[in-house]
C-alpha positions as CSV (number, residue, x, y, z in Angstrom):
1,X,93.5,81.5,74.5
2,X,96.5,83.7,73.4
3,X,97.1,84.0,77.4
4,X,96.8,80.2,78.8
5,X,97.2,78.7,75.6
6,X,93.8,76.5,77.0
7,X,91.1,75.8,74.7
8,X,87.6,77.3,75.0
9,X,88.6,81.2,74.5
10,X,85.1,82.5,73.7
11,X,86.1,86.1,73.4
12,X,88.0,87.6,70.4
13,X,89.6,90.5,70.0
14,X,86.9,93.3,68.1
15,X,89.1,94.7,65.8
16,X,89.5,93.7,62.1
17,X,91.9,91.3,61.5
18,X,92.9,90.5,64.7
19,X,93.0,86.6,65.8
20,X,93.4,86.6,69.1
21,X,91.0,85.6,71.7
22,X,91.0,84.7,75.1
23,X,89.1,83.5,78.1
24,X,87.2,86.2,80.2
25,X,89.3,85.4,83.6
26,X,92.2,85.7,82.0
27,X,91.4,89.4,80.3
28,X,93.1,91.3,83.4
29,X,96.9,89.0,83.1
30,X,96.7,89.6,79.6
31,X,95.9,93.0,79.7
32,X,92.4,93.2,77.8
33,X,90.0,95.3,77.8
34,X,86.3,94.4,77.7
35,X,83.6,97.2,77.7
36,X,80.3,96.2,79.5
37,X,78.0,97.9,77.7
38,X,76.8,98.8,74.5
39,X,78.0,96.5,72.0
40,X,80.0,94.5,75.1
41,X,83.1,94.4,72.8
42,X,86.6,93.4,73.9
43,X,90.0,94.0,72.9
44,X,93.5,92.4,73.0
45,X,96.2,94.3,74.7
46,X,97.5,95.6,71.1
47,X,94.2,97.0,70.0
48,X,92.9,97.7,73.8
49,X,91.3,101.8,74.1
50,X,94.1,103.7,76.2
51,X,93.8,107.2,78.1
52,X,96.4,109.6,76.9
53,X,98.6,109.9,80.3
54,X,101.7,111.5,80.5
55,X,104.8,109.0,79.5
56,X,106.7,110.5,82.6
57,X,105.0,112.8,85.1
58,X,107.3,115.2,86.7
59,X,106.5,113.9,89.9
60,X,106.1,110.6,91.5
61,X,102.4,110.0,91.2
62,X,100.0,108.0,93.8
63,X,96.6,106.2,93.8
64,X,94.0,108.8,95.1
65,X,92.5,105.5,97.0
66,X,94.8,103.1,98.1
67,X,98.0,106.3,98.6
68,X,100.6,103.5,96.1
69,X,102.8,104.8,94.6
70,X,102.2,104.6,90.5
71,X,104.6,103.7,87.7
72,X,105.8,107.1,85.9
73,X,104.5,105.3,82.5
74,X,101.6,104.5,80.5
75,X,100.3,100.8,81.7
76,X,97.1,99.0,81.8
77,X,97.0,99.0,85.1
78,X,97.0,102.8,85.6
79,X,94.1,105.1,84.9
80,X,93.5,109.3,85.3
81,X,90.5,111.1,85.9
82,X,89.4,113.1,82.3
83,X,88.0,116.0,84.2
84,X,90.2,116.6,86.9
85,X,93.4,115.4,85.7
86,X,94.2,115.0,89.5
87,X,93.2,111.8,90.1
88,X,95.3,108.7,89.1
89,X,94.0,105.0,89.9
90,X,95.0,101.7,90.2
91,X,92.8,99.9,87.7
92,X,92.3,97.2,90.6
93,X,91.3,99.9,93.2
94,X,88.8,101.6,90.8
95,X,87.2,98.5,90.0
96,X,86.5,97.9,93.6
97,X,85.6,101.8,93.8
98,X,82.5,101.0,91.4
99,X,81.5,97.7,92.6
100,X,81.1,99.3,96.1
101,X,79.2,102.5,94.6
102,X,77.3,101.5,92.7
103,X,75.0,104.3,90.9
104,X,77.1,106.9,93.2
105,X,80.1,106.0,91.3
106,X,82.3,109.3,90.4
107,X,85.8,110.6,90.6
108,X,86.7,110.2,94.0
109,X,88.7,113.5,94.1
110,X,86.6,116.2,91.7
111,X,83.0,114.3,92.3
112,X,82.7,114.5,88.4
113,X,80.6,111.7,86.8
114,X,79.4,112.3,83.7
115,X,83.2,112.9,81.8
116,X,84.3,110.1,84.5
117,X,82.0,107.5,84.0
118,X,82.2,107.3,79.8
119,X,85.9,107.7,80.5
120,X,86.0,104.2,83.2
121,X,83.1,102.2,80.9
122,X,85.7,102.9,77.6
123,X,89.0,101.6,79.4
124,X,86.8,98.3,80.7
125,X,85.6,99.4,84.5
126,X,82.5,97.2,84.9
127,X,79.5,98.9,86.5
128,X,76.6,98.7,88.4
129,X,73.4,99.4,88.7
130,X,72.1,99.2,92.2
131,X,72.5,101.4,95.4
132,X,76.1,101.8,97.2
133,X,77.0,98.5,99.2
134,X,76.1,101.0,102.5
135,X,72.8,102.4,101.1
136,X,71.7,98.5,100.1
137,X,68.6,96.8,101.1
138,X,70.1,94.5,103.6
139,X,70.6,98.7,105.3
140,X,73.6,98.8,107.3
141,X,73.5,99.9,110.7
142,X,76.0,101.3,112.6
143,X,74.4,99.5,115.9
144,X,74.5,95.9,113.9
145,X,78.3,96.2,113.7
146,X,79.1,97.1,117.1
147,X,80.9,94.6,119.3
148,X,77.9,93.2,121.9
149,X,79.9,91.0,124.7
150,X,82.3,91.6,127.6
151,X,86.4,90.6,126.7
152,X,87.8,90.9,130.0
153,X,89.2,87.2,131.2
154,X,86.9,86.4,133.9
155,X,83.2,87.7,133.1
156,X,81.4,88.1,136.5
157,X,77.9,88.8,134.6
158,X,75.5,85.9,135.7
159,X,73.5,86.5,131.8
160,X,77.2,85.6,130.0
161,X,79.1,87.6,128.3
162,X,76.0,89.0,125.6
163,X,74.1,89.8,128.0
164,X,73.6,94.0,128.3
165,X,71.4,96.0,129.9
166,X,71.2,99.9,129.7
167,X,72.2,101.1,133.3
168,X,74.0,99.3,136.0
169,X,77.0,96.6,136.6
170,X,76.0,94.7,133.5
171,X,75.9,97.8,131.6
172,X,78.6,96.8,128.3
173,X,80.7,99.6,127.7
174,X,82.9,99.3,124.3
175,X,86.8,100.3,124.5
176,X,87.3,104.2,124.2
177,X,90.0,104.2,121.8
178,X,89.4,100.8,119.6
179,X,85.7,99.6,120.0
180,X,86.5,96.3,119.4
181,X,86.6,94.9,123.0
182,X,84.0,95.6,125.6
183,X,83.3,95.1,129.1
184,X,80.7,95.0,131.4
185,X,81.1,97.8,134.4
186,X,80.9,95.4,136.9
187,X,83.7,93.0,135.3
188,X,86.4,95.9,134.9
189,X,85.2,98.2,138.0
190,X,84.1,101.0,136.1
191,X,82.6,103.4,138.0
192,X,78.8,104.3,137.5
193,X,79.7,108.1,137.0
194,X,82.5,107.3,134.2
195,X,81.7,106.8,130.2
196,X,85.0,105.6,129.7
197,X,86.8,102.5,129.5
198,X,90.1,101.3,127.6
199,X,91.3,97.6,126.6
200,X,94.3,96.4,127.5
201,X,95.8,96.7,124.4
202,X,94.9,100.3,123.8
């Protein structure tokens, strides 16, 4: 592996003439590209495809998903939107972009797929083909992620903290401002005729 300098580099470089080959973990540090699809075929960081960005922007550019700033050159680890021009990418963060869409995967400023998606499969984005991580099977819920017990130090509720029932002092009410603590009315006082609570760290 041109990279590690480890034996058992099964991938080698597609173009003509070129030796070099590497292991598949260790693409990304040496800056290879490999195109899953098609013909599946990789390239070293010499011969890798690259996306004709601007050698200095005028201005300081940012990652349209994680808001980092970019490096004003051309680098493998920066990528543009072909339709819109407008949006710039971390390689890392667009990776993550796709594996979490799924088939919805498009530009996530202009909504463009079709220019986008041959664009991200031709500089080495992996894809996939099932339904967003929050459309999946397993079908998130918003009530499945809610907190469900009672924070406060000393929980009066004879059920335990888990216990919640829909009117009453054992009624759980979640924090106003965080949702991630909850109480039970009778634990924190809350009146029957308020819908509001606050932790004490909020």
């Amino acid at each position: 592996c041109f990279v590690c300098s480890k034996m058992g580099a099964a991938i080698t470089c597609w173009m003509r003439g070129c030796g070099r080959s590497f292991h598949l973990p260790c693409a990304s540090q040496g800056e290879c590209v490999t195109q899953y699809f098609g013909l599946y075929r990789s390239f070293c960081w010499e011969h890798r495809p690259q996306q004709p960005l601007q050698a200095h922007p005028e201005q300081k550019r940012t990652c349209s998903i994680c808001l980092e700033t970019l490096d004003n050159e051309r680098a493998f680890k920066i990528m543009v939107c072909p339709a819109c021009q407008d949006g710039w990418f971390h390689r890392s963060c667009i990776q993550k972009q796709a594996f979490h869409a799924g088939i919805s995967f498009c530009c996530p400023c202009c909504q463009n797929e079709e220019l986008f998606v041959l664009a991200m499969l031709n500089m080495g984005i992996h894809l996939f083909r099932r339904p967003p991580s929050w459309e999946s099977d397993g079908g998130w819920k918003r009530e499945d992620q809610l907190h469900r017990q009672c924070d406060v130090a000393m929980c009066l509720c004879p059920g335990g903290r888990e216990q919640a029932e829909e009117e009453g002092p054992w009624e759980l009410l979640l924090c106003l401002s965080c949702a991630a603590e909850g109480t039970h009315r009778g634990c924190s006082c809350v009146r029957t005729t308020s819908t509001h609570w606050e932790c004490n760290g909020c």
